[in-house]
ZALUMSE-809443 format. One record per residue (C-alpha): x, y, z; residue number from 1; residue in three letters. Coordinates in Angstrom, 3 decimals. Layout:
<atoms>
<atom east="X" north="Y" up="Z" n="NUM" res="ALA"/>
...
</atoms>
This chain:
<atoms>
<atom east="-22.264" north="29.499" up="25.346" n="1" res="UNK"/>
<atom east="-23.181" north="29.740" up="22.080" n="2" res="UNK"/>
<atom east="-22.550" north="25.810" up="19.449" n="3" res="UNK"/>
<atom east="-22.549" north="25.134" up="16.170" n="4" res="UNK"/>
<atom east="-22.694" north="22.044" up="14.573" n="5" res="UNK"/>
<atom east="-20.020" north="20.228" up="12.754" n="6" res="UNK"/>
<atom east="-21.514" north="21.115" up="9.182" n="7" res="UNK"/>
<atom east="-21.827" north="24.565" up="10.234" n="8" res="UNK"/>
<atom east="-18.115" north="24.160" up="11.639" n="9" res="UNK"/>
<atom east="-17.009" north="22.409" up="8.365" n="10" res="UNK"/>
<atom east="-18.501" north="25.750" up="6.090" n="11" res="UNK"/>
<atom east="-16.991" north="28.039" up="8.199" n="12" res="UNK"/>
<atom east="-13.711" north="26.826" up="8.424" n="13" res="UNK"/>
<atom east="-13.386" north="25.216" up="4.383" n="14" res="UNK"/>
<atom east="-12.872" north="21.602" up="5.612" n="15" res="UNK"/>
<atom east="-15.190" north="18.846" up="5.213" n="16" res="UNK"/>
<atom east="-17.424" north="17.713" up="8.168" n="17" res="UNK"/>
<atom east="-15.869" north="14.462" up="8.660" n="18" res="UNK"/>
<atom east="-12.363" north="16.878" up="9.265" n="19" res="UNK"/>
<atom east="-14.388" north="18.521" up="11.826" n="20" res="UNK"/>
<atom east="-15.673" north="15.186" up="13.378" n="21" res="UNK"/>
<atom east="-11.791" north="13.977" up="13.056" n="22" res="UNK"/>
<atom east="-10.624" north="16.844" up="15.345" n="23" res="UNK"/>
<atom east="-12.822" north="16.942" up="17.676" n="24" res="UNK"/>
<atom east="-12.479" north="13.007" up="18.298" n="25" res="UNK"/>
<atom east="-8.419" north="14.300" up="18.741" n="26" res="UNK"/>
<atom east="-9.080" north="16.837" up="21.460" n="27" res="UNK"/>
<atom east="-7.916" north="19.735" up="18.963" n="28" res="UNK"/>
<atom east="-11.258" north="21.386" up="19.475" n="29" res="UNK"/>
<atom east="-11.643" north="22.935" up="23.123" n="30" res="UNK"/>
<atom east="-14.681" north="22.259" up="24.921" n="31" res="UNK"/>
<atom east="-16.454" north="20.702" up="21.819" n="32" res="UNK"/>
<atom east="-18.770" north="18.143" up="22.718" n="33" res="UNK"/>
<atom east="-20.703" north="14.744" up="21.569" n="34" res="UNK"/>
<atom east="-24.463" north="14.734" up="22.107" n="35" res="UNK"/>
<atom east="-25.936" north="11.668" up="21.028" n="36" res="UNK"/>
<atom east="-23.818" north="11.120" up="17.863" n="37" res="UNK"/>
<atom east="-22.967" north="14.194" up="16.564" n="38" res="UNK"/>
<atom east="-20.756" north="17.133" up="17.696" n="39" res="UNK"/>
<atom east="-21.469" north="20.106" up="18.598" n="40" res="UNK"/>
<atom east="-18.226" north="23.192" up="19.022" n="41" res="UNK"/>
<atom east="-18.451" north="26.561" up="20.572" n="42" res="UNK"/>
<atom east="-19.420" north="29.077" up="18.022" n="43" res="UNK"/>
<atom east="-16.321" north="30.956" up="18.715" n="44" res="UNK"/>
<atom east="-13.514" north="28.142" up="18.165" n="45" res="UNK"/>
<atom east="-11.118" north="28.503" up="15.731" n="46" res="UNK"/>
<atom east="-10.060" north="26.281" up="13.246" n="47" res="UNK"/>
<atom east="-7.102" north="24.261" up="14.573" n="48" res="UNK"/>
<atom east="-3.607" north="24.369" up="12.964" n="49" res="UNK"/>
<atom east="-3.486" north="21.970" up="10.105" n="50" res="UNK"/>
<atom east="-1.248" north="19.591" up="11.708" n="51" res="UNK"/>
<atom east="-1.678" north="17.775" up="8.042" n="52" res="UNK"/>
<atom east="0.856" north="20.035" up="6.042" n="53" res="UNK"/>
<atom east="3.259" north="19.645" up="8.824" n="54" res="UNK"/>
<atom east="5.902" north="16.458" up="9.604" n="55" res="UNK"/>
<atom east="6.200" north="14.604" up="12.541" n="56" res="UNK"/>
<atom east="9.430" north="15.315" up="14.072" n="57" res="UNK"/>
<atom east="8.102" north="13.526" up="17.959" n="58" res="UNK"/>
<atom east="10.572" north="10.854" up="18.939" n="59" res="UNK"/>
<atom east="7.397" north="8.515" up="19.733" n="60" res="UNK"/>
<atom east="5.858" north="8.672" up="16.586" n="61" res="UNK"/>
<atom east="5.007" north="5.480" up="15.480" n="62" res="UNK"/>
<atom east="7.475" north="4.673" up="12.216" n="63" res="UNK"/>
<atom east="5.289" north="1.563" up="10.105" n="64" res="UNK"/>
<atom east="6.906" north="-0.596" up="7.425" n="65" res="UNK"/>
<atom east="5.478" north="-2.697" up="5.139" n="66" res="UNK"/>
<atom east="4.402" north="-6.467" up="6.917" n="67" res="UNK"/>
<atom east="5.150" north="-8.273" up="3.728" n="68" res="UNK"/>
<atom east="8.240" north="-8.497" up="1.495" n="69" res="UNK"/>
<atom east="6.798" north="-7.635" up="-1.923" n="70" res="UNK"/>
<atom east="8.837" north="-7.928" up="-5.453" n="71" res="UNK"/>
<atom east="8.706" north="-4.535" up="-6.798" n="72" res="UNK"/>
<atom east="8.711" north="-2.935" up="-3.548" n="73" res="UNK"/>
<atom east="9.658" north="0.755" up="-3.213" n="74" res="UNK"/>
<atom east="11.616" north="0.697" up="-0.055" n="75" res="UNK"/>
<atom east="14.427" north="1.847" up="-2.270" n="76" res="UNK"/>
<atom east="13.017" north="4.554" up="-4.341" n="77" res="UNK"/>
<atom east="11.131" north="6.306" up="-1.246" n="78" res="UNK"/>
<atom east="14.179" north="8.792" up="-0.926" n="79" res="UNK"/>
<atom east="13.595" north="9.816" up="-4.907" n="80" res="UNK"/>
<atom east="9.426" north="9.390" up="-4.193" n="81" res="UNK"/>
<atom east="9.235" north="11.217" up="-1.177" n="82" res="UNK"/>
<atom east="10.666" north="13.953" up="-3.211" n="83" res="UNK"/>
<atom east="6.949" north="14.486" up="-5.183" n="84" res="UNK"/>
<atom east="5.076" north="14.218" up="-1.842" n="85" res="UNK"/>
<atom east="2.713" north="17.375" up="-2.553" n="86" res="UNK"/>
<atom east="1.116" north="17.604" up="0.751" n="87" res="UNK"/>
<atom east="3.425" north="20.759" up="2.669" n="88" res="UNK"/>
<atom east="1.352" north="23.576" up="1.934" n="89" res="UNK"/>
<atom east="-2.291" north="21.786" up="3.161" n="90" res="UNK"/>
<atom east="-4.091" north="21.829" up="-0.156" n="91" res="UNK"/>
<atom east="-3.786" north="18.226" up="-1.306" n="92" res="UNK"/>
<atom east="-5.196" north="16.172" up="1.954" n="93" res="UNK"/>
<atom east="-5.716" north="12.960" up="0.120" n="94" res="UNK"/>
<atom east="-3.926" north="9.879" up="-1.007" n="95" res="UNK"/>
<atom east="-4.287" north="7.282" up="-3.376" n="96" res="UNK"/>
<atom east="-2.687" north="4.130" up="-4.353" n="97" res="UNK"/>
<atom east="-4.492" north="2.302" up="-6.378" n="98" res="UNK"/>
<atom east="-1.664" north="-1.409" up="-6.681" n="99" res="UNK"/>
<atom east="-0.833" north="-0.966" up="-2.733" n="100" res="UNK"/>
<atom east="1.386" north="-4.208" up="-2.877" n="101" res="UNK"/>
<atom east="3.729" north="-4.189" up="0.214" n="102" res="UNK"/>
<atom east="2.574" north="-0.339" up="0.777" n="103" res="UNK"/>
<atom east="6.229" north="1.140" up="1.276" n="104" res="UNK"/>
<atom east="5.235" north="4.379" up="-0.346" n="105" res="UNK"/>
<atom east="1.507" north="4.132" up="1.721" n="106" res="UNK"/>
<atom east="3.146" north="3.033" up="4.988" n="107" res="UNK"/>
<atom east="6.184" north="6.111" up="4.479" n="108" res="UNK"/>
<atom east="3.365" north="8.832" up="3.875" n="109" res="UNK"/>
<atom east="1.251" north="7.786" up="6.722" n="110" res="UNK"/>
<atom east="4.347" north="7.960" up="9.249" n="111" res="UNK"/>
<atom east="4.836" north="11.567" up="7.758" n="112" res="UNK"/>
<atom east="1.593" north="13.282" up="7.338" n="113" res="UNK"/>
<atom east="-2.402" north="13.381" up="9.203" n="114" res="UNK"/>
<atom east="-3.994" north="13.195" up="6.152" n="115" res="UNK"/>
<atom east="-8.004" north="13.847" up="5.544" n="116" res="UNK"/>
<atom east="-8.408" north="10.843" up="3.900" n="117" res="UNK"/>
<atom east="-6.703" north="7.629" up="2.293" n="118" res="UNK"/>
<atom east="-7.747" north="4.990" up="-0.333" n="119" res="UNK"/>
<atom east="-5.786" north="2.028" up="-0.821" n="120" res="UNK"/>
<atom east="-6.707" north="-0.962" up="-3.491" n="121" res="UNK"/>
<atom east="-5.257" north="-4.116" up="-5.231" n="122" res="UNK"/>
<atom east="-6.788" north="-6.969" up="-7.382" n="123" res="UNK"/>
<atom east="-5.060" north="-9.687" up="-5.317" n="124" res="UNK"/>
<atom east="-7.640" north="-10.908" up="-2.718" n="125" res="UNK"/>
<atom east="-5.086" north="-12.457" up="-1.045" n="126" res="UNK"/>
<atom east="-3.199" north="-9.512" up="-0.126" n="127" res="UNK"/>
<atom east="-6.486" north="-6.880" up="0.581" n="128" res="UNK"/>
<atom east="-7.544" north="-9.470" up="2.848" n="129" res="UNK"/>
<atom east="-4.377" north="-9.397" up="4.798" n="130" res="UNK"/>
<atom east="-4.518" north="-5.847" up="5.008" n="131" res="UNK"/>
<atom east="-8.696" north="-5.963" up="6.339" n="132" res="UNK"/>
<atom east="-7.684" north="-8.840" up="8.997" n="133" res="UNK"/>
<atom east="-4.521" north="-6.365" up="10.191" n="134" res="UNK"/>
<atom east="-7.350" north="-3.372" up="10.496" n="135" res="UNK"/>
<atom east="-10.072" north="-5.664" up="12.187" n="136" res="UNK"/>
<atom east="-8.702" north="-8.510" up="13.412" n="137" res="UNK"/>
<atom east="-5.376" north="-7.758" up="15.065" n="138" res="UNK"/>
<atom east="-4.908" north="-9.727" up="18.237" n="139" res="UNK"/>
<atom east="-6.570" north="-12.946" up="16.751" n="140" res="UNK"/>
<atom east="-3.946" north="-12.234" up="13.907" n="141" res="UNK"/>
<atom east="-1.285" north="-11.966" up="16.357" n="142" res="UNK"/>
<atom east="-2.176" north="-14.774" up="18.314" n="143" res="UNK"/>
<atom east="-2.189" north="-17.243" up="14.608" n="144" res="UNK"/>
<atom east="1.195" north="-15.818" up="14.025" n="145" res="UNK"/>
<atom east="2.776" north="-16.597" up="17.395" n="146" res="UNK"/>
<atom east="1.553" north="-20.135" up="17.331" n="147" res="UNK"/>
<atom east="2.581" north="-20.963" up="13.970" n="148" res="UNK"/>
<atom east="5.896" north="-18.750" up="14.823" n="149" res="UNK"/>
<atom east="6.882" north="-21.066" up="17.940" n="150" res="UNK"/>
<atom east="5.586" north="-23.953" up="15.877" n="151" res="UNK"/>
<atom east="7.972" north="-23.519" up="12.865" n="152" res="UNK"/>
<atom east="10.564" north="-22.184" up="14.167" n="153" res="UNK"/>
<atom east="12.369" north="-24.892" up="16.432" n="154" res="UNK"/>
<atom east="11.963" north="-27.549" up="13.373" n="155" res="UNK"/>
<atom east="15.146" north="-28.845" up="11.456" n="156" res="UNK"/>
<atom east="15.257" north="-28.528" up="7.775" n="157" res="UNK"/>
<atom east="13.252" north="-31.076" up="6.714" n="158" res="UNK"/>
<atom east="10.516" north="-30.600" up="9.177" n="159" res="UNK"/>
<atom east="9.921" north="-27.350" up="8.027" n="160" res="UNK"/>
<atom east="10.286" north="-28.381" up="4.828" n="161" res="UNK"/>
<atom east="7.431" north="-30.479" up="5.456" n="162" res="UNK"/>
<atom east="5.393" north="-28.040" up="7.762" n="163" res="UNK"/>
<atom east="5.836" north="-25.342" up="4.850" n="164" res="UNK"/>
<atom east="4.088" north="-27.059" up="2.119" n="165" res="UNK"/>
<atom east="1.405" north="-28.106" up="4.175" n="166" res="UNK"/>
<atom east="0.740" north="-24.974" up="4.761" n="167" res="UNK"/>
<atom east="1.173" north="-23.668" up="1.540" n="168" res="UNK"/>
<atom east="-1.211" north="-26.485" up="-0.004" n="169" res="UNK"/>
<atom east="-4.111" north="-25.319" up="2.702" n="170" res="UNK"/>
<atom east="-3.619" north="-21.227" up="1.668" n="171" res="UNK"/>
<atom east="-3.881" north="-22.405" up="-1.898" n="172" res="UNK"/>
<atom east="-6.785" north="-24.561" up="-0.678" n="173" res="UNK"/>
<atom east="-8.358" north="-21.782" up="0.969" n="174" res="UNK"/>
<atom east="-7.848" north="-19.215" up="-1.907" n="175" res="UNK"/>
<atom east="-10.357" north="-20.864" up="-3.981" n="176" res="UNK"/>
<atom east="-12.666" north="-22.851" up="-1.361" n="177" res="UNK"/>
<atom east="-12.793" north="-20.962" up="1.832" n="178" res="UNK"/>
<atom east="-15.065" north="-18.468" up="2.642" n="179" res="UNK"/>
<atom east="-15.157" north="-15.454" up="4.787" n="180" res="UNK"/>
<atom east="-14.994" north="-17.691" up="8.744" n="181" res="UNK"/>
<atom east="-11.257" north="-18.401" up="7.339" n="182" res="UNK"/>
<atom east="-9.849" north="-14.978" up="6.813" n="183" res="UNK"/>
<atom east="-8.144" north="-14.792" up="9.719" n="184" res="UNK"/>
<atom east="-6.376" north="-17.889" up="8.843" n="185" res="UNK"/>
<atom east="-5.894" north="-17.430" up="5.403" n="186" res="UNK"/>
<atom east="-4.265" north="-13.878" up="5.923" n="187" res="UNK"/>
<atom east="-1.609" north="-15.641" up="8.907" n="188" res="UNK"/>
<atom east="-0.845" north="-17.831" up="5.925" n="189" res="UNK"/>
<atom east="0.299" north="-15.298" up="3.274" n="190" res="UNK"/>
<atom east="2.359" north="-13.535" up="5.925" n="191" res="UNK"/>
<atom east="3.821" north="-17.082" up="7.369" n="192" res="UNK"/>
<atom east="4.142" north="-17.958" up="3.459" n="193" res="UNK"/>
<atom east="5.803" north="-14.853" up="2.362" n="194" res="UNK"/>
<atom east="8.172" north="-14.636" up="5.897" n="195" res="UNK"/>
<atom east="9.604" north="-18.371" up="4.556" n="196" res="UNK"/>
<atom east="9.134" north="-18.866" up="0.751" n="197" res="UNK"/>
<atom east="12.348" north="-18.046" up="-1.181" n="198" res="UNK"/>
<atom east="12.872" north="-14.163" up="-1.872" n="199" res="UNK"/>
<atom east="9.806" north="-13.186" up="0.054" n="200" res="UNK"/>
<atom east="8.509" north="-13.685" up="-3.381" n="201" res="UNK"/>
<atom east="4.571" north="-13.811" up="-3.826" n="202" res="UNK"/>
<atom east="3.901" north="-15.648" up="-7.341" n="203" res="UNK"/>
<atom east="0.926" north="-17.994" up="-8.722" n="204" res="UNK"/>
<atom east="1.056" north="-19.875" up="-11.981" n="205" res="UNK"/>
<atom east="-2.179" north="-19.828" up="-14.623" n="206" res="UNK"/>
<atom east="-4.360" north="-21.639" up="-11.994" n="207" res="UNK"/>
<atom east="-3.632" north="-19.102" up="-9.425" n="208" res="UNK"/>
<atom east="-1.800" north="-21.330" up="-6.995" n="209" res="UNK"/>
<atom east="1.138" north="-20.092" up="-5.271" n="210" res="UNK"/>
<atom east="3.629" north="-21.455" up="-5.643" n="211" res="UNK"/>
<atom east="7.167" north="-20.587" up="-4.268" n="212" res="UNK"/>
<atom east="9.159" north="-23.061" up="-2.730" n="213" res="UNK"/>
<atom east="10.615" north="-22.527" up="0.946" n="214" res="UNK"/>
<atom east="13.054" north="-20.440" up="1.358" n="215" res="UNK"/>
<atom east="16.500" north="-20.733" up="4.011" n="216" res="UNK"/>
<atom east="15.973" north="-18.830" up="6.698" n="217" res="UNK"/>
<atom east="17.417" north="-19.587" up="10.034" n="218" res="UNK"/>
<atom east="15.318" north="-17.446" up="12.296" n="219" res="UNK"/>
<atom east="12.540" north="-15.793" up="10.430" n="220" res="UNK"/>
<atom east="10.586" north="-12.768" up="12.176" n="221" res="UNK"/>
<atom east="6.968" north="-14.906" up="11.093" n="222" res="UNK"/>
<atom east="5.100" north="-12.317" up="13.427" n="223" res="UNK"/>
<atom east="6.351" north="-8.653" up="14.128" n="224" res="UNK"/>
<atom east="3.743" north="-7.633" up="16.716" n="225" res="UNK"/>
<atom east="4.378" north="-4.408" up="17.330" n="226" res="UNK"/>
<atom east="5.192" north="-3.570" up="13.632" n="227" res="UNK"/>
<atom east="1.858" north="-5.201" up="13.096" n="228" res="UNK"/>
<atom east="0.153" north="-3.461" up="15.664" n="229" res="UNK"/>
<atom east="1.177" north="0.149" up="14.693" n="230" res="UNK"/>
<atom east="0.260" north="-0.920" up="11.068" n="231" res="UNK"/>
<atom east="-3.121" north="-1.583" up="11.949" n="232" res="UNK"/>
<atom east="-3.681" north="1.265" up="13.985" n="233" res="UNK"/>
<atom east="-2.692" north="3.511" up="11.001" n="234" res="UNK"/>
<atom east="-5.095" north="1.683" up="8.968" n="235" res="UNK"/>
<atom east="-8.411" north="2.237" up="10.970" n="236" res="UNK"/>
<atom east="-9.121" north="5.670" up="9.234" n="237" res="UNK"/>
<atom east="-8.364" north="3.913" up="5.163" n="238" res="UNK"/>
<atom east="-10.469" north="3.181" up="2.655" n="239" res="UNK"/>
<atom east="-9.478" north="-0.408" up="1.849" n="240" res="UNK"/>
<atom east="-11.057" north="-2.115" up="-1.978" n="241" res="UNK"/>
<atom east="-10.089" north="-5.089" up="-3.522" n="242" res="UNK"/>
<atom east="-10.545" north="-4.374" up="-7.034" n="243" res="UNK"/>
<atom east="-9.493" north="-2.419" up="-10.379" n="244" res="UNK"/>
<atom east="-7.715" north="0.683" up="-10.152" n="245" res="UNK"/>
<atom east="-10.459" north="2.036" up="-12.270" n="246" res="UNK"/>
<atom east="-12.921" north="2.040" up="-8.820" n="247" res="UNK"/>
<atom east="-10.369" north="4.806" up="-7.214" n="248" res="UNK"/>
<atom east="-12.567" north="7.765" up="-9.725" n="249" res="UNK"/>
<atom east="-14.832" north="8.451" up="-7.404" n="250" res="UNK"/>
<atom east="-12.386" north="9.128" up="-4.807" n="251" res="UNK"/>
<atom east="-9.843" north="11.115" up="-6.416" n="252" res="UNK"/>
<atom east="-10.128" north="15.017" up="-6.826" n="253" res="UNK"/>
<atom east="-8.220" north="18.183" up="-7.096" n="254" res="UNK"/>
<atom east="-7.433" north="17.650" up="-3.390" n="255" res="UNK"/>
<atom east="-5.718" north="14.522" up="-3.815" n="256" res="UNK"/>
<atom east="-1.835" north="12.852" up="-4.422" n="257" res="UNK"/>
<atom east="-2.064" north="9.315" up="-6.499" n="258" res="UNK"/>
<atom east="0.492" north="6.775" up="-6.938" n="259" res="UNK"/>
<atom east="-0.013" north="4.484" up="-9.750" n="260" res="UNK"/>
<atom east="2.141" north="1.430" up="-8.918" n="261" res="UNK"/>
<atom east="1.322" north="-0.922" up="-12.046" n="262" res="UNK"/>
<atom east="3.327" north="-4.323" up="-12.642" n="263" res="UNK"/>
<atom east="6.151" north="-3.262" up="-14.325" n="264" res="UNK"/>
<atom east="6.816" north="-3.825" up="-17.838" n="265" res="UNK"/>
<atom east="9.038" north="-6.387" up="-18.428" n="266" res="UNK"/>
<atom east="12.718" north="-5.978" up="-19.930" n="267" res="UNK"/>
<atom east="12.896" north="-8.533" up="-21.795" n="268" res="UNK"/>
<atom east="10.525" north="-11.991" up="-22.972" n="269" res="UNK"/>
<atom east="12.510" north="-13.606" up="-20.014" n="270" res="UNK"/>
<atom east="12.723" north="-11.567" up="-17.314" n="271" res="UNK"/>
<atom east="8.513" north="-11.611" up="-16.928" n="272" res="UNK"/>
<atom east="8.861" north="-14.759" up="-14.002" n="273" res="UNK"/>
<atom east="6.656" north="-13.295" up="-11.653" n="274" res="UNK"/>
<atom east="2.898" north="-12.820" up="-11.296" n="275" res="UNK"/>
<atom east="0.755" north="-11.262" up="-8.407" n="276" res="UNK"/>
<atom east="-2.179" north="-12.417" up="-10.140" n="277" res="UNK"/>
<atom east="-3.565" north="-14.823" up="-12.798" n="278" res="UNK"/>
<atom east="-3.996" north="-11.992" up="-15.030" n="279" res="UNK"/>
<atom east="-1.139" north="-10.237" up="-16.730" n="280" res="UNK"/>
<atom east="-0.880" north="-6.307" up="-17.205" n="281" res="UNK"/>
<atom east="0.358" north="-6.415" up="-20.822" n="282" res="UNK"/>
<atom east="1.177" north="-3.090" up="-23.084" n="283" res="UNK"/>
<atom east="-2.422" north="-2.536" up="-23.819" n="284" res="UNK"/>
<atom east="-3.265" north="-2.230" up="-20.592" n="285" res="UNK"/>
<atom east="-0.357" north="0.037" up="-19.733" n="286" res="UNK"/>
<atom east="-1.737" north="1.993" up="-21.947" n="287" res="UNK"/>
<atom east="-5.394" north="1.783" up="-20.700" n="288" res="UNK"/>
<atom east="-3.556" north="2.955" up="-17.374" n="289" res="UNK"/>
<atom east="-2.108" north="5.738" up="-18.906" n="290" res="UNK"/>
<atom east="-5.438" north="7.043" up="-20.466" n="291" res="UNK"/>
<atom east="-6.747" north="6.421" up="-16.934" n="292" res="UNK"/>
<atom east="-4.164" north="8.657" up="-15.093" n="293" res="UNK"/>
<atom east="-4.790" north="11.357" up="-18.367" n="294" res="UNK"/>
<atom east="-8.338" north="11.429" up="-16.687" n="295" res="UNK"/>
<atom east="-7.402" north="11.659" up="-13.295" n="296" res="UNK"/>
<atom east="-5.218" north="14.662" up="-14.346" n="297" res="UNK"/>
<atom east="-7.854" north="16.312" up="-16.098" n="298" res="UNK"/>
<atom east="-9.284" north="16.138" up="-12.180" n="299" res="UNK"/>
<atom east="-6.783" north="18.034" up="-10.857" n="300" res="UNK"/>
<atom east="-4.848" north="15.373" up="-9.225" n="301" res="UNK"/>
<atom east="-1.583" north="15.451" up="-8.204" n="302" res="UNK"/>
<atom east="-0.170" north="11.888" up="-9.875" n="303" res="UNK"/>
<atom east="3.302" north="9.793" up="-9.483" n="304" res="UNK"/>
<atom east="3.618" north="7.120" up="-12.076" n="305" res="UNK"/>
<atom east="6.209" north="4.538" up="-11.539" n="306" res="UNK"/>
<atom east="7.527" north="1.935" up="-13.917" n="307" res="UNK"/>
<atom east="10.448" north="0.062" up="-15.782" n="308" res="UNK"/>
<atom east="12.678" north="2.086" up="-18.087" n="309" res="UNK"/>
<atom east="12.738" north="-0.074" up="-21.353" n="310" res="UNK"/>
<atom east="15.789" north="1.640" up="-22.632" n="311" res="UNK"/>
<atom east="17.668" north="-0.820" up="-19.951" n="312" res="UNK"/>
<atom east="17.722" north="-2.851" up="-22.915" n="313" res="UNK"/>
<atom east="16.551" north="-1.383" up="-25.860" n="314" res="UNK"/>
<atom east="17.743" north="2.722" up="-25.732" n="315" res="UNK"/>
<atom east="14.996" north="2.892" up="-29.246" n="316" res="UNK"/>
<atom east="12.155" north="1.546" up="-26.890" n="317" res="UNK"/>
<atom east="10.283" north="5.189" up="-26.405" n="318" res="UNK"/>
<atom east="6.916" north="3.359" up="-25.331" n="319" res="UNK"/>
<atom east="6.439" north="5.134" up="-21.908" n="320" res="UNK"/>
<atom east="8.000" north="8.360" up="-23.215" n="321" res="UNK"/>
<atom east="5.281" north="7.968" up="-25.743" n="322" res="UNK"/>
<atom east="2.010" north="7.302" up="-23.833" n="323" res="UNK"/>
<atom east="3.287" north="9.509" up="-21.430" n="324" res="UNK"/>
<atom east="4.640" north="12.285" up="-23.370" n="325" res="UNK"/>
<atom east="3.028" north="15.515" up="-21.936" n="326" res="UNK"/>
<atom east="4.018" north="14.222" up="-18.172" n="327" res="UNK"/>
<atom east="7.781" north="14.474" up="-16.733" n="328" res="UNK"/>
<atom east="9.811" north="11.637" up="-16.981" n="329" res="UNK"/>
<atom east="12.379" north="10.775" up="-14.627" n="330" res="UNK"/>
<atom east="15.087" north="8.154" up="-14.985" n="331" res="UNK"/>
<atom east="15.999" north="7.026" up="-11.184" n="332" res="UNK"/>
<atom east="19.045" north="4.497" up="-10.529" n="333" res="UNK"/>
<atom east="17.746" north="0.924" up="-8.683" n="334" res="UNK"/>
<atom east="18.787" north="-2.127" up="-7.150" n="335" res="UNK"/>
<atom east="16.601" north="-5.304" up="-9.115" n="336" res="UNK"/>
<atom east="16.594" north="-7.111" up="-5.708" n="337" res="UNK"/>
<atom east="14.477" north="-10.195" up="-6.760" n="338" res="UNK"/>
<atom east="15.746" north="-12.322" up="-9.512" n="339" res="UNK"/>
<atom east="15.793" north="-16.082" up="-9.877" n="340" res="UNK"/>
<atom east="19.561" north="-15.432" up="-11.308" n="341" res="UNK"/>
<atom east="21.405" north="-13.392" up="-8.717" n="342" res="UNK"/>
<atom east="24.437" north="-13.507" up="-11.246" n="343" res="UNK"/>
<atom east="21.496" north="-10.851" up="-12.939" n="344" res="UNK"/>
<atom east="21.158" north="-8.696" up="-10.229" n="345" res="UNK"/>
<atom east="22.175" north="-5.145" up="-9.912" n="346" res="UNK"/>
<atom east="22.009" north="-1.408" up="-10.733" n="347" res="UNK"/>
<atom east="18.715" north="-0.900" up="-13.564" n="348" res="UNK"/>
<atom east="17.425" north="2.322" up="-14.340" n="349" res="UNK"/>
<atom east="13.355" north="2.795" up="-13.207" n="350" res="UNK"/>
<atom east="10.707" north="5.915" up="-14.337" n="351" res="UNK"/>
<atom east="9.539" north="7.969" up="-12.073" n="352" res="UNK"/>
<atom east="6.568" north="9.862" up="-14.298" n="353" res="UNK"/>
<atom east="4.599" north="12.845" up="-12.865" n="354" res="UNK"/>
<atom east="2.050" north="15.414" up="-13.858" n="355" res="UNK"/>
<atom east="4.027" north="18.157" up="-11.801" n="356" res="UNK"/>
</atoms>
């Protein structure tokens, strides 16, 4: 029998190597084989069905959800997001998201589609390290989480009231004086920290300390194992960065879907009472984004842009319809669901902005 290599597979068939590698580490490829470390496939094999373009209907298909509670979340726009999801006919095999956050749109779009490849990024340490320990460290992750699970959990109020800002002083203690033998711990923390605080709510003030009080919760879920373990077994193929969207250019293409998530723009000078980071993401750098995502188009890339729809409050505010004037805008109804005045909470319209 006659082999070719996986770069002479990956020419023939239009794909890239690593594709080729991919499939025949899934068993798609009959009687292709490893020899040493690379593959080698009968010169005669066709190239499988692109089981990318097509979504999973099996019962057993592992559904993820996001492991942390974020504020700005998309769990409740996916039905109007999934709507832009480009990838049915095969072309566009990769995905972007460049401000991951909780990853409801990431986590939705990996339960759907077999992609080629996937890049996600964020500038809060905090929260790429959680997502690296859930990719490489899973059981020790697990086993943190159980112990500080059966730990908390049995307390009365004031026990946990106690338990909780010890353990918020030694994450904040960790954040800036730990080093890379405390990850493990450090990313139990966020999750025990965000499973607790009030809202779910991740916030730091100007020093970058978190700091969210505890919230009242009778019997929190600290650690979802098997949510956590079919997260991290989705995340062994992604491209994970802590750092500027700006560092996703070399990875996007005409091939690929992005999702710019930024911070929102805030509705008003009160309503701004959360940060992710010490830094802000004020106008300018909306606009910076924008310019950015102009770029990326200029690529070829399929893009989703979401953000806050300023004419909430002020229907003469045209500063996304402005920077964003030769993409389609789309005003979507949503629930604000995190709000330090629930008398404030309710039915806002968001943007949905897209190149396509």
């Amino acid at each position: 029998m006659d082999y070719m290599s996986a770069r002479e597979a990956a020419d023939k068939w239009g794909i890239s190597q690593r594709r080729v590698a991919v499939l025949c580490a899934e068993n798609r490829i009959d009687n292709a084989t490893i020899v040493g470390n690379m593959w080698i496939i009968p010169s005669t094999a066709e190239k499988p069905l692109d089981a990318r373009s097509i979504r999973y209907s099996k019962t057993d298909e592992k559904k993820i959800k996001p492991f942390l509670k974020w504020a700005g979340g998309k769990g409740q726009l996916l039905s109007e997001i999934e709507k832009y999801y480009p990838f049915e006919n095969g072309k566009i095999s990769k995905y972007a998201e460049p401000f991951v956050g909780g990853g409801a749109v990431l986590f939705d779009i990996l339960s759907k589609y077999d992609l080629e490849e996937v890049y996600i990024s964020d500038t809060n340490a905090e929260l790429i390290n959680t997502y690296c320990i859930i990719k490489d460290d899973i059981d020790d992750l697990i086993d943190t989480l159980h112990e500080i699970q059966d730990t908390f959990v049995p307390m009365n109020t004031e026990s946990r009231k106690t338990y909780y800002l010890e353990k918020r002083n030694r994450f904040n203690d960790l954040k800036f004086n730990g080093d890379d033998t405390i990850n493990i711990e450090k990313a139990a923390l966020m999750i025990f920290l965000n499973k607790t605080c009030f809202n779910g709510l991740y916030r730091v003030n100007k020093n970058g300390l978190f700091n969210v009080p505890m919230g009242a919760y009778k019997n929190p879920m600290i650690c979802d194992e098997k949510n956590l373990r079919a997260v991290s077994e989705k995340l062994q193929r992604i491209t994970i960065v802590c750092g500027d969207y700006r560092e996703s250019s070399n990875f996007i293409d005409e091939n690929t879907f992005v999702y710019f998530d930024p911070p929102y723009r805030p509705l008003s000078e009160t309503s701004n009472f959360t940060s992710y980071t010490e830094e802000l993401f004020c106008d300018d750098k909306q606009i910076e984004l924008a310019k950015f995502a102009d770029d990326m188009h200029k690529k070829g890339a399929k893009i989703v842009i979401s953000n806050s729809d300023p004419k909430n409050s002020n229907s003469d505010d045209n500063f996304f319809d402005n920077i964003y004037s030769a993409y389609n805008i789309h005003r979507v109804e949503a629930a604000r669901m995190i709000n330090c005045n629930s008398r404030t909470r309710g039915k806002i319209k968001e943007l949905l902005i897209s190149n396509f």
